[in-house]
N, C-alpha and C positions, 0 to 999 in steps of 0.2 A: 504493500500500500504506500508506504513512504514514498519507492524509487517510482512511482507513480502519480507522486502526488497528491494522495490521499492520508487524510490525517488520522489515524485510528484511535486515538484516545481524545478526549472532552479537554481544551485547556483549562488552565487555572479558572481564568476572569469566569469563562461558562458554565465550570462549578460551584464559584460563588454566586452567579446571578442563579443558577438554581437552585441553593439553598436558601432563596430568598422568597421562592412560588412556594404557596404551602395550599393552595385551592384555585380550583378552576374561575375564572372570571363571574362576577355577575353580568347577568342580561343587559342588555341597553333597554330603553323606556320600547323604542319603539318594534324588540321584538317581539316574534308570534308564537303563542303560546302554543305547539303543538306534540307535548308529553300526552295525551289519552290516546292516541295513532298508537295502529299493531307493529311498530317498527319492528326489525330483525334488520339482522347480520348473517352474512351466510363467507366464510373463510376459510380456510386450512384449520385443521383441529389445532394446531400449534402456535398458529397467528395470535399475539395480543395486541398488535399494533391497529387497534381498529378506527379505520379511516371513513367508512362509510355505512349506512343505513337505507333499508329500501319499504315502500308501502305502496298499497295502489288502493283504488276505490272503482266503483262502477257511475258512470256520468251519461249525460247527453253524448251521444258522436264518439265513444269510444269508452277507451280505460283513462283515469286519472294515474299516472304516476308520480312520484314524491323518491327524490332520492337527496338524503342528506348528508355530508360531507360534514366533517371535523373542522370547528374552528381554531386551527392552531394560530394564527395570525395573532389570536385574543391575547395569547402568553408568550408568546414570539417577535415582539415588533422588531419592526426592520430594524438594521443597524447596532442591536444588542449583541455581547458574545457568545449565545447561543446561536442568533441567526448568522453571522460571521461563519463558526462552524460549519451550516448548515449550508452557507454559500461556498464554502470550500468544497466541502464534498459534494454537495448536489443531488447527493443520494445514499439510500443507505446499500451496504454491500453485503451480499449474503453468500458467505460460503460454508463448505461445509465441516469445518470448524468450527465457526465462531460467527453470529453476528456481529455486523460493525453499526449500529443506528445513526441515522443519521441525528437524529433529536435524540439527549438523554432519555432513558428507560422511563423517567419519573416524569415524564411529559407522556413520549409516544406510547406507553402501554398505560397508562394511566391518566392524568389530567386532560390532554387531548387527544385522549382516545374515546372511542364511542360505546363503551364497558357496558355490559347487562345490568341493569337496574341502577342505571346513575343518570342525573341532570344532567346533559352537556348543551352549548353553545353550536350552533352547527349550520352551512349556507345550504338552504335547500332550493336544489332544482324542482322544480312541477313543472308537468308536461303533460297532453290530452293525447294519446294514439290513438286513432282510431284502428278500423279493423285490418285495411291494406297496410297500416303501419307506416301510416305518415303522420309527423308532429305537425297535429294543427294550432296547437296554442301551447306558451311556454310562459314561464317567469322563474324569476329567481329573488328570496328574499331569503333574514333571516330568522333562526327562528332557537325554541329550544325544544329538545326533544329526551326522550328517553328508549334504549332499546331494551324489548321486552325480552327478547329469544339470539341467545351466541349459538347460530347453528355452522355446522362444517360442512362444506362439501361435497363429501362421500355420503354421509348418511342422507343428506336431502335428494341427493341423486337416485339411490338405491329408493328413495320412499318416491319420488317422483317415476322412475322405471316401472314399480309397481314390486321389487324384487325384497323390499323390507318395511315393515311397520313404520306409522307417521314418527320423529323422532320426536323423542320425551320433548324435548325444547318448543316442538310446536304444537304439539299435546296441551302443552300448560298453557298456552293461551288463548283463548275463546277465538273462534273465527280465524283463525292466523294459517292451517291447513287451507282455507277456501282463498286468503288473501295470496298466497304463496304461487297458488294455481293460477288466479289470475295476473298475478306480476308476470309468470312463465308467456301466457298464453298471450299477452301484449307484447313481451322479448322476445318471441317468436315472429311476432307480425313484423319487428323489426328488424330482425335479421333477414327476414325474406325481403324485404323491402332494400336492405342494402345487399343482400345477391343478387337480386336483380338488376343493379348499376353495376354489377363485378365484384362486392367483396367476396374475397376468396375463402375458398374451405379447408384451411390449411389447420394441422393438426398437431400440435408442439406436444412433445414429450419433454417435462422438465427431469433430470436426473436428480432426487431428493436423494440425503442419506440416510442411512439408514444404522443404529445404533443397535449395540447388545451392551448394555451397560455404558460403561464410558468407550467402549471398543466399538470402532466403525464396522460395518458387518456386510454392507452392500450398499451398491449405487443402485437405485430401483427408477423405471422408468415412470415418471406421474403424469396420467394423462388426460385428457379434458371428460368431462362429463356434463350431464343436463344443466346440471346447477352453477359451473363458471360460466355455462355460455350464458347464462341466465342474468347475472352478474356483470358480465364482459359484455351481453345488450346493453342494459342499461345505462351502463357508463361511458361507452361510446356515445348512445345517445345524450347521455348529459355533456361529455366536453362538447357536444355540438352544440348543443343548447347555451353553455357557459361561452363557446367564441362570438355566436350571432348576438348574444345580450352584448356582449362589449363592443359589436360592430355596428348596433343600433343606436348607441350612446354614441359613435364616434371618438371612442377608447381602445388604442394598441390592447396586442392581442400576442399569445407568446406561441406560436403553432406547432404543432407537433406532426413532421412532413416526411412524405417517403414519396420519391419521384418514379419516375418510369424506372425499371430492374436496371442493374448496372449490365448485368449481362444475360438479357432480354434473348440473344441467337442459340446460349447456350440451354434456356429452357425449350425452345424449339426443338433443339436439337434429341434433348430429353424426351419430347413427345414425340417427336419420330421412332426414336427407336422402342416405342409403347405402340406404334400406328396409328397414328393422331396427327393431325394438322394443324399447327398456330398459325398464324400469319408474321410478315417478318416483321412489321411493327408491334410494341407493345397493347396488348389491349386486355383489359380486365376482365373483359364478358370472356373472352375467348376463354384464357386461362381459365376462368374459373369452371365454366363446360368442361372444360379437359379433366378439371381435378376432380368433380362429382363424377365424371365416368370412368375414372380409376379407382374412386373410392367405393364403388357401386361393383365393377370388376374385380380388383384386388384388395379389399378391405385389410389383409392381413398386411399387406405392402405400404399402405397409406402412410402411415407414420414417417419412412424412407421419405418418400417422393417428396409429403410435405416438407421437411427438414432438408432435404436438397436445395428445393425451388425458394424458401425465404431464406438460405444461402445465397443464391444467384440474384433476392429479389434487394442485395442490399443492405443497411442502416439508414433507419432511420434519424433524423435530427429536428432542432429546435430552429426556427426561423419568426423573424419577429412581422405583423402583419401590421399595418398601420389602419387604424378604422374600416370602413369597409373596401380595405384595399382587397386586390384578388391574391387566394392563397394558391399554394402547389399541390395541397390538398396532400391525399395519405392515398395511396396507389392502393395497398392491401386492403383498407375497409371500406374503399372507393365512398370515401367523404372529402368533402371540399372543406368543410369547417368544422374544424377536430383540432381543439388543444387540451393539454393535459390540466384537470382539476378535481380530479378524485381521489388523490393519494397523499395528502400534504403532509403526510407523518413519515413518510419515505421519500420524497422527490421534491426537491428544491422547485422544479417548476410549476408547479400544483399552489405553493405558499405565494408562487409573484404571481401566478393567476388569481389566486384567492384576496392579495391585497389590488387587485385592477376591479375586479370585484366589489369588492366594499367599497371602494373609493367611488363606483359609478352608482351603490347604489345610496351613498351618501349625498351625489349630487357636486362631490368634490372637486380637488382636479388629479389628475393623472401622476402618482405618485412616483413613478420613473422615466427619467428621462430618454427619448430615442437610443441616444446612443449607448444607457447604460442599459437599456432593453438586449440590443443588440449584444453586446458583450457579455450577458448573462446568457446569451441562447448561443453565442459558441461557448462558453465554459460549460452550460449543463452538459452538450452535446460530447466536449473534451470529456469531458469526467465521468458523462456514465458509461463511455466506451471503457473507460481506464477502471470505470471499478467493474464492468464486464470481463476483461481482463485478468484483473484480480481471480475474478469469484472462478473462472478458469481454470486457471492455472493453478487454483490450490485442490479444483475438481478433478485436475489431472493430477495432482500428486495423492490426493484421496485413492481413486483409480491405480495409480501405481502400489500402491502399500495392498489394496486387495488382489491385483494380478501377479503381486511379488511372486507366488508360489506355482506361476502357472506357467512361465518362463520354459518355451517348446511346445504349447499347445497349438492349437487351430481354429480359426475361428471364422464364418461366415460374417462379412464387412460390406457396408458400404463406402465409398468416398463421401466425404463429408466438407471437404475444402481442398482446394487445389490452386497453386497460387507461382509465382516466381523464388516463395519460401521453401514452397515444399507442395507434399501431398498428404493429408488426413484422413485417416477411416475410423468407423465408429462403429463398434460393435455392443448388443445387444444384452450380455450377461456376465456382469455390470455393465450398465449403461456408462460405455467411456469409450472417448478418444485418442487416436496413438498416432504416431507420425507413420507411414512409408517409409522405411530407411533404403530399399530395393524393391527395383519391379517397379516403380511409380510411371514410367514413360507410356503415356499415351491415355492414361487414366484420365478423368474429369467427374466433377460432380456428379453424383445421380448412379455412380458406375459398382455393382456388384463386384466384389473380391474374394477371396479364400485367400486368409493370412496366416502367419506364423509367428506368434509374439517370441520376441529374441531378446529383449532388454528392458528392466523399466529400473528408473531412478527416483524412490520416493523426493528425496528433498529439494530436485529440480524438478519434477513432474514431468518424467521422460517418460513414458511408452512405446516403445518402438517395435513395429511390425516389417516383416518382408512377403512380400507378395508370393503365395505359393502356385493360383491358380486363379482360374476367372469362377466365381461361386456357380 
C-alpha cells in the first residue's frame, strides 16, 4: 500500500478528531421524518459497513421506490483529518488479509452506518417505475430513517428462488416479505429496460477467502444471485437519478464512465470462434445478444466468457461533467447519466457527490471548484486502480500459500490477461491467477489452456504456470 501510495493506518490528527465524535449528528429542522418505513439492508453476511437502505410502496403509474444512502458528510466535513485521509485513499481496500477502511471503524461500521434498529441521518432517493421500467418521476431529499431487517445475500436469494424458508430477519417484520417482492419485481423492470439499450449480462465471480480459524483455507468463487442484482438495480438506478438532480440545478457532477472496449476487435474475434457475428464497431445491443446466447448455450462457460470480455471491455474512470453538459456515459450499463453515490463509507466519490448534493438541495453554491472537481476525478480514478492493485497482489500471494503444495499439478485454465507484460490464466480451484512463464505465444484473452503449475512465491505473489496443452 505504501509503494502505492496508499496510506494504511489512521494518522494522529484523524485519531484525535475521532475521539472527539461520540454520537451521530442531530436532524436539521427541515428533515423528513421517515423511521415507520419497512426499511432493510440486504449485504454480504460479513458486511458492517452499511451504506445503504431500500423500500418500495405500491402508487399510481407504477412502484414507488425509496433508496437511502448514509449521511457520512454529517460527521465528515470536508477538509477535517478524517476526510484528508479519506481523500488520500479514495477508497477502502479489501484484501484478503486485512481490511484497510477507508473511514475509521467507529464511523463506517457504526455512527455512519445504516445498523438495525438505530436512528441514522441519511439522503434518500425516491423514484416512481412504472411497469416497462422507466423512471417517470424522481426526487431527492433528506430525511431520517431507521433499518428494520440486516439481511445477506445468500439467504434472501435462496428464499426469493423459492429453494429456502422467508429469513428470520424478514419474518420479524410485518409486511417486509411482500415489500421485498415488490422492490425485486420493479428491479427487474429495470434491468430489462437497461438490456434493452445494451447493458450487458456479464457475470463476475469475486474470489472471497475463505478461513478455518485464523488459517486461510480457500479462495472460493462468489457469484451473483437474485438479491445483488436486486440491489445493483436499484442503485444504478439511483446514481442516475443522483446525476440528473444535479444537472437540473445546473451543479457539476462527478461521473463515473466507461467508453467504447479498449479492445473492441479482440471481442469479435472471441465471438467468432463461438460462431457468432459482432460487427466491427463497438455496439452494446450487439454484444449483449451474443452474451445471452452463450449464457442460454453454455451456462457452465458463462463465468469465463464474462470475465474475458470486461477484460477486453476496459477500466472504468471518474470524469467531471459540468451541468447539463453531455456525459460519455458507462458502455457496460448502457447509461448516459451514472455517477457514483451509494457507497460513501467506502468510496471517496460517493462523499463529493453527496456534498454536491446537499449543497443543491440547500439552495447553496457549488462547494468545489472546477478544477479541484477535476483533480479529484483523476486521483479517485489513480487510486482505486492502485488499491485494485493492492487487493491483487496480496490475492495472488493468498493463492500462492494455498497452491504451495501442488507445485506439478495440472490444471484446466483460461487466459485471463495478455498484454506486452506477459500472459495470465486463471484457474478454477482456488479461484486464482498465475503468470504463463512458457507456451504463452499466440494465446489471447478468452483462450482455453491445460497448464502445469511449476513455481509459486508466497511473499511476492508469484504463481507460475507453463502451458502443457490447449484444454
Amino acid at each position: 500500500m505504501l509503494a502505492r501510495g496508499l496510506e494504511p493506518d489512521f494518522p494522529a490528527d484523524a485519531l484525535a478528531q475521532l475521539d472527539a465524535i461520540h454520537h451521530a449528528p442531530a436532524a436539521p429542522r427541515d428533515t423528513r421524518d421517515l423511521r415507520a418505513l419497512a426499511w432493510c439492508s440486504i449485504d454480504n453476511d460479513d458486511s458492517r459497513d452499511l451504506d445503504q437502505l431500500s423500500v418500495a410502496d405500491r402508487v399510481d403509474g407504477g412502484t414507488k421506490l425509496l433508496v437511502a444512502i448514509a449521511d457520512v458528510d454529517a460527521l465528515v466535513p470536508r477538509g477535517t483529518p478524517i476526510d484528508d485521509h479519506a481523500r488520500t485513499n479514495t477508497t477502502s481496500v479489501y484484501t484478503a488479509a486485512r481490511v484497510f477502511p477507508m473511514l475509521p471503524e467507529k464511523l463506517s461500521t457504526d455512527l455512519t452506518s445504516l445498523n438495525e434498529g438505530v436512528e441514522r441521518l441519511a439522503i434518500v432517493t425516491e423514484m416512481v417505475v412504472d411497469a416497462d421500467g422507466l423512471v417517470t418521476a424522481s426526487d431527492i431529499y433528506r430525511a431520517r430513517v431507521v433499518n428494520r431487517a440486516k439481511l445477506a445475500y445468500d439467504r434472501v436469494a435462496a428464499w426469493l428462488d423459492g429453494d429456502a424458508p422467508v429469513p428470520p430477519g424478514v419474518a420479524a417484520v410485518p409486511g417486509l416479505d411482500d415489500n421485498l417482492r415488490l422492490q425485486e419485481r420493479a428491479a427487474r423492470a429495470l434491468r430489462r429496460q437497461r438490456h434493452e439499450h445494451g447493458a450487458l449480462s456479464l457475470e463476475t465471480v469475486q474470489a472471497r477467502p475463505v478461513f478455518d480459524g485464523d488459517a486461510l483455507a480457500d479462495l472460493r468463487g462468489d457469484r451473483g444471485n437474485r438479491a445483488k442484482e436486486l440491489i445493483e438495480d436499484l442503485m444504478v438506478a439511483a446514481n442516475g437519478v443522483s446525476a440528473r438532480f444535479l444537472a437540473a440545478r445546473n451543479f457539476p457532477s462527478l461521473r463515473r464512465v466507461l467508453r467504447s472496449p479498449e479492445r473492441w476487435q479482440r471481442i469479435v474475434d472471441l465471438a467468432n470462434e463461438l460462431g457468432a457475428k459482432l460487427p466491427a464497431t463497438a455496439d452494446a445491443r450487439a454484444l449483449e445478444g451474443f452474451l445471452e446466447a452463450r449464457r442460454a448455450a453454455a451456462p457452465e462457460r458463462f463465468a469465463e466468457l464474462s470475465l474475458a470480455v470486461i477484460k477486453l471491455l476496459g477500466r472504468g474512470e471518474y470524469a467531471v461533467v459540468q451541468g447539463a453538459g453531455r456525459s460519455d456515459g458507462h458502455f457496460g450499463l448502457a447509461v448516459r447519466d451514472y455517477t457514483h453515490s451509494t457507497a460513501p463509507n467506502r468510496r471517496y466519490p460517493d462523499v463529493i457527490t453527496q456534498r454536491l448534493l446537499k449543497a443543491a438541495l440547500a439552495g447553496g453554491p457549488v462547494p468545489y471548484s472546477a478544477d479541484d472537481l477535476r483533480a479529484l476525478a483523476a486521483r479517485c480514478t489513480a487510486q482505486e486502480d492502485n488499491a485494485t492493485k493492492v487487493e491483487r497482489q496480496v490475492r495472488k500471494s493468498a493463492a500462492a500459500l494455498l497452491l504451495a503444495g501442488r507445485v506439478g499439478e495440472r490444471f484446466d485454465a483460461f487466459v485471463s490477461g495478455a498484454s506486452d507484460k506477459g500472459t495470465w490464466v486463471h484457474v478454477d480451484h482456488p479461484a486464482a491467477e498465475g503468470k504463463l512463464v512458457r507456451g504463452e505465444h499466440g494465446l489471447d484473452v478468452g483462450d482455453r489452456v491445460r497448464v502445469e503449475l511449476v513455481s509459486v512465491d508466497v511473499e511476492r505473489g508469484f504463481v507460475d504456470f507453463v502451458r502443457v496443452a490447449h484444454a
